[in-house]
C-alpha positions as CSV (number, residue, x, y, z in Angstrom):
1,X,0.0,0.0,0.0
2,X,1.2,3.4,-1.0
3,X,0.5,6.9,0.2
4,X,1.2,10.3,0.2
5,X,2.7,12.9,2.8
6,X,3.1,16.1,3.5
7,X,5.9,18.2,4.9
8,X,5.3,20.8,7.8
9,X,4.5,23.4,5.1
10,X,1.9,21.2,3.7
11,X,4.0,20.4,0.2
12,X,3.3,17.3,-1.6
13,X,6.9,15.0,-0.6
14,X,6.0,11.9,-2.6
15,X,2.8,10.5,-4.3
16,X,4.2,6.8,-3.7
17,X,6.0,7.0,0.2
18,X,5.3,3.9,1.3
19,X,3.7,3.2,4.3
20,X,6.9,1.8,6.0
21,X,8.8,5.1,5.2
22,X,11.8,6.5,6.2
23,X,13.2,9.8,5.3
24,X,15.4,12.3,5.9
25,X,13.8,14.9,3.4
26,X,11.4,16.6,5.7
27,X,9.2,16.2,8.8
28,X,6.3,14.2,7.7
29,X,2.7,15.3,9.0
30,X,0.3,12.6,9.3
31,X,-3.3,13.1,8.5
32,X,-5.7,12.9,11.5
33,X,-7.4,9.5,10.0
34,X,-6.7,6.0,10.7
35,X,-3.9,5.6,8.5
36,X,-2.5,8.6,10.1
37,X,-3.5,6.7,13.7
38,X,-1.8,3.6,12.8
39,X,1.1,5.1,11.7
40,X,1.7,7.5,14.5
41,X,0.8,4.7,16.9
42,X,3.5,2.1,15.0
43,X,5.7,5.0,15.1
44,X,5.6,5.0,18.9
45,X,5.9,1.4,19.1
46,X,8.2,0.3,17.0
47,X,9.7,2.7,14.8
48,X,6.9,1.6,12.7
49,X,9.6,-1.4,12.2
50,X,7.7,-4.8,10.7
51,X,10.5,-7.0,12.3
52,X,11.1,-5.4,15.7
53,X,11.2,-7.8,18.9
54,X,11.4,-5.9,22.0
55,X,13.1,-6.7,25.4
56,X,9.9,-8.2,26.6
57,X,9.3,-10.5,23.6
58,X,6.4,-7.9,22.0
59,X,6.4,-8.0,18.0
60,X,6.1,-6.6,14.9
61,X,5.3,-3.2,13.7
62,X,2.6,-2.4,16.5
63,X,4.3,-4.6,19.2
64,X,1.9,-7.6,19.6
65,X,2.0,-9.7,22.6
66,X,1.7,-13.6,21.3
67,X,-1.4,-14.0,23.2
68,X,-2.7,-11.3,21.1
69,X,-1.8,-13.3,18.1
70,X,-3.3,-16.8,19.3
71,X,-6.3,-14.7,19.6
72,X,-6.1,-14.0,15.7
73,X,-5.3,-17.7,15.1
74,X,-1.5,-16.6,14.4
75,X,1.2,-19.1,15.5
76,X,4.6,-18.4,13.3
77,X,6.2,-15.5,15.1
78,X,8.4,-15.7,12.1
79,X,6.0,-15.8,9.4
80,X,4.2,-12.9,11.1
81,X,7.2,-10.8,11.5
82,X,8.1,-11.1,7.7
83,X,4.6,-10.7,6.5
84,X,3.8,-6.8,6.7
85,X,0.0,-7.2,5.3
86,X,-0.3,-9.5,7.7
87,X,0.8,-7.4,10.5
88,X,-1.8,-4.5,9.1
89,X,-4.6,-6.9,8.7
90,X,-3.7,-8.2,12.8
91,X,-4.2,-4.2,13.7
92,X,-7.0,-3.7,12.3
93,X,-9.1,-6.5,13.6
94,X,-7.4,-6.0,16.8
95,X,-8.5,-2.2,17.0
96,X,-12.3,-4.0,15.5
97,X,-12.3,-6.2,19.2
98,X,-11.2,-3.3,21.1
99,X,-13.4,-1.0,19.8
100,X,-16.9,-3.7,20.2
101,X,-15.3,-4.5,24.0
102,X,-15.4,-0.5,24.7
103,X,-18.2,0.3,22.7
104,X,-20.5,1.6,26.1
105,X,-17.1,3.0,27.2
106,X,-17.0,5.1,24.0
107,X,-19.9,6.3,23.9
108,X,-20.4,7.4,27.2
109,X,-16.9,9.3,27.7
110,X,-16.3,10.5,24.6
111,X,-16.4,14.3,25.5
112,X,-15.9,14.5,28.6
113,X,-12.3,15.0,30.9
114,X,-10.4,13.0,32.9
115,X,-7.1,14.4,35.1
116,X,-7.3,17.4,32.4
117,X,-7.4,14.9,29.4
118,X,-10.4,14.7,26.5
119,X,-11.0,11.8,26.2
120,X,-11.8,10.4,22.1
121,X,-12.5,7.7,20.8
122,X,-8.7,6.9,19.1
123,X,-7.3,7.6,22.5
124,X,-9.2,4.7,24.0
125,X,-8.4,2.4,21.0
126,X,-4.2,3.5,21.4
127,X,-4.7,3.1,25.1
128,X,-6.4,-0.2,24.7
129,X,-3.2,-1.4,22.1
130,X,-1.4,-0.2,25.5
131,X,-2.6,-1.8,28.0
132,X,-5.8,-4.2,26.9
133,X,-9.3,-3.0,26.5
134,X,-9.9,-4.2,30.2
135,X,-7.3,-1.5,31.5
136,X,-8.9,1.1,30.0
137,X,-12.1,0.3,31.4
138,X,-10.9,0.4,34.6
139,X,-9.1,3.5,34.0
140,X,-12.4,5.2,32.2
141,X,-15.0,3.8,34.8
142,X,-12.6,4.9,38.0
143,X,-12.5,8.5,36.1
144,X,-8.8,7.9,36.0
145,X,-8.2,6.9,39.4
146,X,-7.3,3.4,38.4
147,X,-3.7,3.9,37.1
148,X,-1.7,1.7,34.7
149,X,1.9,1.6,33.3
150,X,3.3,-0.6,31.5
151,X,6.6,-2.4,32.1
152,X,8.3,0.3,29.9
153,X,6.3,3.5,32.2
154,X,4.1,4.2,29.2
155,X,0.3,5.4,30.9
156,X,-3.1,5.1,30.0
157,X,-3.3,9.0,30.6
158,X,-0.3,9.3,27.6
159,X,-1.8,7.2,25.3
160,X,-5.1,8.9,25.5
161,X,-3.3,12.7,25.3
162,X,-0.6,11.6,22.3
163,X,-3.0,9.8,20.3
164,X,-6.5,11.8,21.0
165,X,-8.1,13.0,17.5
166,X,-7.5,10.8,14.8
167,X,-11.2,9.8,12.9
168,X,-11.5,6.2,13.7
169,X,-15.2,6.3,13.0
170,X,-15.1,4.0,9.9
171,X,-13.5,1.0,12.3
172,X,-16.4,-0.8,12.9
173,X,-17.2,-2.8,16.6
174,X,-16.8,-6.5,15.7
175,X,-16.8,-8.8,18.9
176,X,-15.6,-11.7,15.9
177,X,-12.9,-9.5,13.7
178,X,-10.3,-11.7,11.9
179,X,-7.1,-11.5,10.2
């Protein structure tokens, strides 16, 4: 898959970037839609680097756990982490589940604040990638009393603030979502 970018000054860089850039033209800015989500989000992760392993065993691109995987009825670390559609595909269902799991969540905090933080609907899918959809309900329905880190010190509360905004609207909840 092929996009384009632009740079800070809103200049057309390159019809055909691909979305596993790197560059040392410009800054790129992102659009504020779901490939611009999934990319900042990667970005964050992993450098938005397919074959990244971290230093707790977490994989791929968007730095899936393998429990994640078995969930998607992926078993081949090795296969997955050479197979960048398949990685793609993986996030996509996965922010499909999140998104059906904090579907009341969603639509009753959307809007409102939490410690100084609006909360949107991309910030809960990021902070569910984070720290599982569960977290974040505890988080949301505690009105951010219930505090989580993960083993790296990454919050909830930054997840929600870095990746607040983006227009997920066309995922759509599926309790079932596949790869």
């Amino acid at each position: 898959m092929l996009f384009s970018f632009t740079n800070k000054k809103g200049i057309l860089l390159n019809e055909t970037k691909p979305i596993n850039y790197t560059t040392t033209e410009d800054l790129l800015i992102l659009e504020k839609n779901f490939i611009g989500f999934k990319e900042a989000l990667a970005f964050k992760e992993s450098q938005g680097k397919y074959t990244v392993v971290n230093t707790l065993g977490y994989l791929g691109k968007y730095q899936f756990g393998k429990g994640t995987l078995r969930r998607f009825k992926i078993y081949d670390t090795q296969k997955f982490l050479k197979n960048p559609e398949l990685q793609e595909r993986a996030f996509t269902a996965l922010c499909k589940v999140n998104k059906w799991i904090l579907r009341r969540d969603i639509s009753r905090f959307v809007g409102k604040r939490i410690n100084g933080i609006v909360i949107t609907e991309s910030g809960i899918l990021a902070a569910a990638h984070l720290a599982g959809a569960g977290n974040v309900k505890k988080f949301l329905r505690s009105y951010g009393n219930f505090k989580f880190k993960d083993s790296y010190g990454t919050s909830i509360e930054s997840y929600l603030k870095k990746f607040a905004g983006y227009d997920v609207s066309h995922i759509i909840a599926d309790k079932k979502a596949t790869v």
